[in-house]
C-alpha positions in Angstrom: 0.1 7.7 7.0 3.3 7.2 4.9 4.6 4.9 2.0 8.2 4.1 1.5 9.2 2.5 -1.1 11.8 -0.1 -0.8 12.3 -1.5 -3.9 10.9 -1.2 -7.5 8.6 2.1 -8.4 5.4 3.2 -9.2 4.3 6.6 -11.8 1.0 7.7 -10.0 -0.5 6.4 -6.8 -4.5 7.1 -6.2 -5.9 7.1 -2.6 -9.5 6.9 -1.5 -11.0 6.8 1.4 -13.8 3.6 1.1 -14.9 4.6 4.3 -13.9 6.1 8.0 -11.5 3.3 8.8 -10.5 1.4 5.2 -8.2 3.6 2.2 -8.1 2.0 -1.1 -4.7 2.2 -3.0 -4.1 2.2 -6.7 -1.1 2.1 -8.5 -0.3 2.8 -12.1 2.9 2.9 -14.3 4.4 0.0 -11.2 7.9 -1.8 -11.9 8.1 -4.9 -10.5 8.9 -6.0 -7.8 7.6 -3.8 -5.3 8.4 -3.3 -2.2 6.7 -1.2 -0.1 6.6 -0.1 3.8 3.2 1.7 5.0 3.4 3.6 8.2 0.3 3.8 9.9 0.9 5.5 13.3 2.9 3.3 15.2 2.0 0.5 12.9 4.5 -0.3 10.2 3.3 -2.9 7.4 5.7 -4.0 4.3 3.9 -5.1 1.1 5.9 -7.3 -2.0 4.2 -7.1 -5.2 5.5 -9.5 -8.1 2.9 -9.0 -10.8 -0.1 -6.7 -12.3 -3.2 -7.8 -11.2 -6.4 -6.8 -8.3 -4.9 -7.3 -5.4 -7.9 -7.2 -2.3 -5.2 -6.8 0.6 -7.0 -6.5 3.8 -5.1 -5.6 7.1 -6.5 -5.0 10.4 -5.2 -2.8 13.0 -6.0 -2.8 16.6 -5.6 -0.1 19.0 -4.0 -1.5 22.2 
């Protein structure tokens, strides 16, 4: 797994793993916007923040 970032910046990312299947992602020190592209395996997923805040993102990917 892989995070580019497009546009904007962030000091410090954390990442845990919540369990087998689902990381959680904190970011500190961000400049808005963000833009970010997480590369999953095949899977790519791009991400826009505008604002601080708790964001509960959930994304489901499927092995076909």
């Amino acid at each position: 797994d892989k995070i580019d970032i497009i546009k904007g910046n962030y000091a410090e990312i954390k990442n845990d793993k919540d369990t087998k299947y689902r990381s959680l992602f904190t970011f500190t020190g961000v400049e808005f916007p963000l833009q970010l592209k997480l590369v999953s395996g095949n899977d790519n997923i791009y991400l826009e923040l505008t604002e601080a805040g708790q964001w509960n993102i959930e994304i489901e990917l499927k092995n076909n």
